[in-house]
N, C-alpha and C positions, 0 to 999 in steps of 0.2 A: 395385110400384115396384122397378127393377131397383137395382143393389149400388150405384154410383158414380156421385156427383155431378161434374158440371165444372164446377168452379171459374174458370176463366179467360174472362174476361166476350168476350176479341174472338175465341177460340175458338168460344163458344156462339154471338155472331154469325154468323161464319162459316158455323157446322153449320146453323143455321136459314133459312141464305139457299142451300143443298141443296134442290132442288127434284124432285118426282119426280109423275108421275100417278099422280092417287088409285088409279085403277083396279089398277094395276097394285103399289102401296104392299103391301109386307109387312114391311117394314124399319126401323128408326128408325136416320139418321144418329148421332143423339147416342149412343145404345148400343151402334153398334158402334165407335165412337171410344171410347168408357169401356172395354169391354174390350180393347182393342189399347192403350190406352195403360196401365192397371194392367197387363197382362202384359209388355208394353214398358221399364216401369218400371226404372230403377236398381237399385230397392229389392228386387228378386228378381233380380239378378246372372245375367242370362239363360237363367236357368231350365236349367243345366247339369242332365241325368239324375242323378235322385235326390239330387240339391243339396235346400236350405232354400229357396231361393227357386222350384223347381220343385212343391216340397209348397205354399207356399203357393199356384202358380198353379193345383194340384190341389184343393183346397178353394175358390177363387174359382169354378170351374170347379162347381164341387159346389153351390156354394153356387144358382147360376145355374139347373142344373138342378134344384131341387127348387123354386125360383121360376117356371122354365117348367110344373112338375106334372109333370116323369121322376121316373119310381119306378127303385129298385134291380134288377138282374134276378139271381136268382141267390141263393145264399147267400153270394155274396161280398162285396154290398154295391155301394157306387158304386165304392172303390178295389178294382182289381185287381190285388192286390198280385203283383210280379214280380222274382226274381233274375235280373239278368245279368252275364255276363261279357265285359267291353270289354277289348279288347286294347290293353296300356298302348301300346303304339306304335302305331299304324294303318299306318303305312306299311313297316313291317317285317314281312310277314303267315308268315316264321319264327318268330319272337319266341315266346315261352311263357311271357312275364310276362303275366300278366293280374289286373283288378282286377274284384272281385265289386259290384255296384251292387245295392242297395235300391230298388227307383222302383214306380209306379202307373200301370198305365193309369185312366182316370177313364170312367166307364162310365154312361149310363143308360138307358131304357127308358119307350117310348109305346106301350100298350097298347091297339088296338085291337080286340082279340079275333080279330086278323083271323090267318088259317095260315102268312102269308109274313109277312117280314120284309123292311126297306132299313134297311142299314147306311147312317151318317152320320158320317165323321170327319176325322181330320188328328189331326196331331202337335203336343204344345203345348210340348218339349223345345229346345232351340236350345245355344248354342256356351258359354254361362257365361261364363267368365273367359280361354276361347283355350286352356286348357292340351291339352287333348285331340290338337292341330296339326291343326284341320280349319280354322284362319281363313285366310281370304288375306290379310289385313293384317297385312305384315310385321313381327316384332316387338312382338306384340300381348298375349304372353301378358300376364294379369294385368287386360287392358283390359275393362269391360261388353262383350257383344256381345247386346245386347237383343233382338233378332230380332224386330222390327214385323210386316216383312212375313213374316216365316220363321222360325215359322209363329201368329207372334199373329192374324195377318188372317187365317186360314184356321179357327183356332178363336173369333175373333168370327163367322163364318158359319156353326158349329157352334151355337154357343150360340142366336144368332139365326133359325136355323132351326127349332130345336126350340119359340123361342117362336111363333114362325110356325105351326109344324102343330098345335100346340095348342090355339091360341088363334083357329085358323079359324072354328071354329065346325059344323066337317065332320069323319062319322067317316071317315076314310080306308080300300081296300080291303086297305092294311097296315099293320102294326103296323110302328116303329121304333126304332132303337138308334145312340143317338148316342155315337161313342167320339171321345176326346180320348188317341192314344195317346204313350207313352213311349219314349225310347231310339230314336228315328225317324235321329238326328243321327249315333248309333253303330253304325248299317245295316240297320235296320227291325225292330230287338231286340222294341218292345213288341206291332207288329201280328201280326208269327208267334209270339209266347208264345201270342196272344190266340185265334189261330186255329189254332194246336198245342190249346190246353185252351180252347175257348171257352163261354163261359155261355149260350148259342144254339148247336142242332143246328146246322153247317153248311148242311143242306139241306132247312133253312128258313129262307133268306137269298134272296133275289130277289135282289139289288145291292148295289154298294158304290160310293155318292159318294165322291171323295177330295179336299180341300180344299189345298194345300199354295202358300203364296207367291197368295194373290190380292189383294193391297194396292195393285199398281207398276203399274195397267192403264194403258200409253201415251193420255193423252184425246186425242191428235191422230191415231193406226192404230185404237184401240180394238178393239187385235191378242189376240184370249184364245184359246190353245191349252188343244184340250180330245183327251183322250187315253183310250184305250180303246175309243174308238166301234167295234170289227171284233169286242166281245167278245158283242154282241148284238144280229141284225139288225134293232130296231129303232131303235138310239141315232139312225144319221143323220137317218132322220126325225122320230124326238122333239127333235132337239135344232133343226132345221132350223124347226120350226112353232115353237117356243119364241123364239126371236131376233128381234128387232128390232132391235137396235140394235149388237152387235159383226162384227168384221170376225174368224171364226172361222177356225183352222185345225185340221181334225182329224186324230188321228192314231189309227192302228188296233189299233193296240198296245197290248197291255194288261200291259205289265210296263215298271217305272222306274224312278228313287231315290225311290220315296215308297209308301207305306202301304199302297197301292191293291196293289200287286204281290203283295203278300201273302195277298190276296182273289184275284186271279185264280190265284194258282198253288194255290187251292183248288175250282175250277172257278166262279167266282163271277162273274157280268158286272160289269164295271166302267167307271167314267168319273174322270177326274182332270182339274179346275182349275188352269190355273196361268197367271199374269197378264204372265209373263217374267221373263226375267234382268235382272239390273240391277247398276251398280257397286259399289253396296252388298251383294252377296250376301257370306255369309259374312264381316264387316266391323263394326268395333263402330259403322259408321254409320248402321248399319239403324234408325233411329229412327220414332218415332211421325209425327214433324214432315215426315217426305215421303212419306208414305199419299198415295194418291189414294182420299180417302174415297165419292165419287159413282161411283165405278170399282168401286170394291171393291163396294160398294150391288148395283149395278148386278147384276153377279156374286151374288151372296146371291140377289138375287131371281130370275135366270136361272136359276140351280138349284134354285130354287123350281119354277120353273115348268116345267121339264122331270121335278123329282119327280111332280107333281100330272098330268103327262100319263104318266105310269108307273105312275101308281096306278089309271089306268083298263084296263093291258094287263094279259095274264094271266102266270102267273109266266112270266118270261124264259127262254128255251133260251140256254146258255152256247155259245161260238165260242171255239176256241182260236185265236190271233193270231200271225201271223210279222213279225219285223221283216228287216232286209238284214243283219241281223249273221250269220242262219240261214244254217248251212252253211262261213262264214266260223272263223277264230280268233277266240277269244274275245279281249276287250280285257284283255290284260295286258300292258300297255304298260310299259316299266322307263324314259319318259322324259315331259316335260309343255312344252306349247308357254307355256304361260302366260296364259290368254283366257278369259273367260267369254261362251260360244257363244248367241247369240238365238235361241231356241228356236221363236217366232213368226212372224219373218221368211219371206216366199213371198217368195223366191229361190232361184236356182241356185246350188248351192255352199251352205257355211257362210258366214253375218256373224258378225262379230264385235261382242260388245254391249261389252268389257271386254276392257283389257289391264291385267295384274296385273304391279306394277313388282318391276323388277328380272331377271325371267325373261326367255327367249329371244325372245319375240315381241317383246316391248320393245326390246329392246338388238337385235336384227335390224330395228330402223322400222316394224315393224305396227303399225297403227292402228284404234283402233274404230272399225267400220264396215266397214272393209274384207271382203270377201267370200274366202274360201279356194276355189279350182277344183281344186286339184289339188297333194297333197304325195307327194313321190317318182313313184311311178309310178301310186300310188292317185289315180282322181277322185274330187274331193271331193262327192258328192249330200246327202249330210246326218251327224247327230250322227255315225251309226255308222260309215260309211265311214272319219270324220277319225279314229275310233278307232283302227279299222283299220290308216291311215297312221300314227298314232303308234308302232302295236305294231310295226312294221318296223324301228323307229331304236332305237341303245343311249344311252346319256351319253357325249357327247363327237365324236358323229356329225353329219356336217352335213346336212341338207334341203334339196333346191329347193323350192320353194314357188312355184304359181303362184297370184295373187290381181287381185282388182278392186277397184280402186279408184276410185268415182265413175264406172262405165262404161268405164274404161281398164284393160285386164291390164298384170299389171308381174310379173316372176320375182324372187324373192329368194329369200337362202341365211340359212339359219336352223342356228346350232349350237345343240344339246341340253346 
C-alpha cells in the first residue's frame, strides 16, 4: 500500500474515470497524483535546497523506495549527503558571497545481478519561497513556489517507475539506480556531486533517463520533446517502436538545464522528458490542480516502454552531440527579452509560449504565440540562435525584431 491517501471524494472520481489499456497499464493514476501533490504541498515550502520541507520530500521519497523493495547502494545509504556552495546572487556571477548548503541527493538501487546499470532520475528541489531570484513572478519573494510540474511530476515517474520494474515480475538484463537529485534549481549542483563521487563506477552505467517538467503535456498537440536521442545510435529507433500515441520532437543533443547533462558530460548516453513550457514555469502557480495527470501517465509509461526495449540491446556505444551554438559565442548575453520559449513547437523560428510582465517583450506588444524569425541580423532557427541574438545587445539598446504573427510577419523595435 503506497504512503498517501486522497481524500477528496471528486478528485478520486475524477482519477478513476483515467482510463488506459490494460495491456499497456504499469501506472496508477491515483499514485502518481499522491506524490505530485505531497511534494506540491504548501506544507514543504517548495522544497527550496536543503530547506525542511526539501528533507522532508527526501524521506517521502525514501520512504517510497524501500516500498518499491530499492535497497541502499553504497555505504552512504539512501541519503547522499552533499555540501554546496550557491552564489547568494545568481545574477552577479562576480559576486564572492556565497552561501554553504546541507542537502541530499536521495538515491536507491535495483539489483539485478546484471553488469550494466540505467540510471533513473530528475530533480526533486524547486524555487522555496523565490528568495534565490530565479522566479518570474514579479515580486514574489516570500510566496510558495510549489513546483507540480517542476519537478514533482518528474519524480512521481521516478518513484513510479521503480515500482513498475519491480514489480513486473521480470529479471531485467540491468540492474537499476533510481536518483531523486538535489540543488538541480542552483545549476545541476547535486547530479555533478553525484557523478564527481559516485556510489556506481561510471562505466558501469548504460544510460541515464532524465525526467524533468513532464506534468503540462498539451492533450490537444500531445507535443513531448524528448532530448538526447544523437547520444546513442539506437535511441531514434527505440523510442520510434515505443510510441503510439505522442506527437514527438527529437532533439540530438545531449546537454541542457537539467540533470541529464551531467551524465553525458561523463560519456554516458542520455534521453531527457520534458512535457513544455508553460506560464506557470518558475511561478508560485505551478500547482497540483493544473497537472495533466493522463499526460503525465502517458509519459511514465512511454519511458517504460523505451527502458524495457533497452534492456534487450547490448551496452550502449556513447555519441558525442553538437548543437548550432558549436563554433558560435557562447550565450553570455548581459540582456533578457522577457518570454518563455516553446521548446516543442515544429516551426520555423522561435514561438513564444510566455510573456513575462513588465520586461521588453511586453512593453514592445509581443505576444504569446507569436513566432521570432529574426532579431538584429541573427535568424532566428531555434533556442540557440535567439541566444545568440541576445548576446549582440547591451541594456538600453534597441532590437529589430522580425516576428509572425498568425502567418503574418510584422517588424518591431524592442528596447532592452
Amino acid at each position: 500500500m503506497k504512503i498517501m491517501k486522497i481524500k477528496n471524494a471528486i478528485i478520486f472520481v475524477l482519477l478513476c474515470a483515467v482510463s488506459f489499456t490494460a495491456k499497456a497499464q504499469k501506472v496508477d493514476a491515483k499514485d502518481v497524483y499522491e506524490h505530485i501533490s505531497y511534494l506540491a504541498d504548501d506544507k514543504l515550502k517548495g522544497r527550496r535546497t536543503g530547506s525542511r520541507g526539501a528533507k522532508l520530500a527526501g524521506k517521502y521519497i525514501v520512504r517510497n523506495f524501500k516500498d518499491a523493495g530499492l535497497e541502499p547502494l553504497g555505504n552512504r545509504g539512501y541519503y547522499y549527503e552533499v555540501e554546496l556552495k550557491n552564489r547568494k546572487n545568481p545574477h552577479d556571477l562576480k559576486s564572492k558571497e556565497f552561501e554553504i548548503i546541507e542537502a541530499r541527493n536521495i538515491v536507491g538501487f535495483l539489483d539485478n545481478d546484471a553488469k550494466y546499470t540505467i540510471v533513473i532520475g530528475g530533480h526533486y528541489d524547486h524555487l522555496g519561497l523565490g528568495y534565490d531570484k530565479n522566479s518570474l513572478e514579479a515580486n514574489s519573494e516570500g510566496e510558495i513556489h510549489n513546483g507540480a510540474d517542476d519537478n514533482a511530476s518528474g519524480v512521481a515517474g521516478i518513484i513510479e517507475l521503480a515500482y513498475a520494474l519491480n514489480k513486473n515480475g521480470i529479471k531485467e538484463n540491468y540492474n537499476f539506480l533510481f536518483i531523486a537529485f538535489t540543488g538541480e534549481e542552483l545549476g545541476l549542483l547535486g547530479s555533478k556531486k553525484w557523478c564527481d563521487d559516485p556510489t556506481l563506477e561510471l562505466s558501469k552505467i548504460n544510460c541515464m533517463f532524465n525526467m524533468d517538467m513532464i506534468g503540462r503535456l498539451n492533450p490537444d498537440t500531445k507535443r513531448l520533446l524528448v532530448s538526447g536521442t544523437g547520444t546513442s545510435d539506437t535511441w531514434v529507433k527505440t523510442i520510434n517502436a515505443s510510441n503510439d500515441y505522442f506527437s514527438l520532437k527529437l532533439d540530438s543533443s545531449g546537454t541542457g538545464g537539467s540533470d541529464h547533462t551531467s551524465f553525458y558530460n561523463n560519456d554516458i548516453p542520455v534521453l531527457h522528458f520534458f512535457s513544455g513550457q508553460h506560464s506557470d514555469y518558475h511561478k508560485p502557480s505551478d500547482d497540483v490542480e493544473k497537472i495533466n495527470l493522463e499526460g503525465t501517465v502517458k509519459i511514465i509509461e512511454f519511458i517504460y516502454s523505451i527502458i524495457m526495449k533497452t534492456n534487450d540491446e547490448d551496452k550502449l556505444k556513447f555519441y558525442k552531440t553538437k548543437t548550432k551554438m558549436s563554433g558560435k559565442r557562447s550565450a553570455k548575453f548581459k540582456v533578457t527579452l522577457g518570454i518563455m520559449p516553446d521548446y516543442t513547437a515544429d516551426v520555423t523560428g522561435l514561438r513564444i509560449d510566455g510573456i513575462i510582465e513588465d520586461r521588453p517583450a511586453e512593453k514592445a506588444g509581443i505576444l504569446r504565440g507569436d513566432i521570432i524569425l529574426k532579431m538584429g541580423d541573427v535568424i532566428i532557427s531555434d533556442i540557440y540562435d535567439y541566444m545568440q541574438g541576445l548576446a549582440n545587445f547591451k541594456k538600453g539598446e534597441t532590437a529589430k525584431i522580425l516576428i509572425n504573427r498568425e502567418g503574418k510577419e510584422m517588424k518591431m523595435s524592442v528596447t532592452f
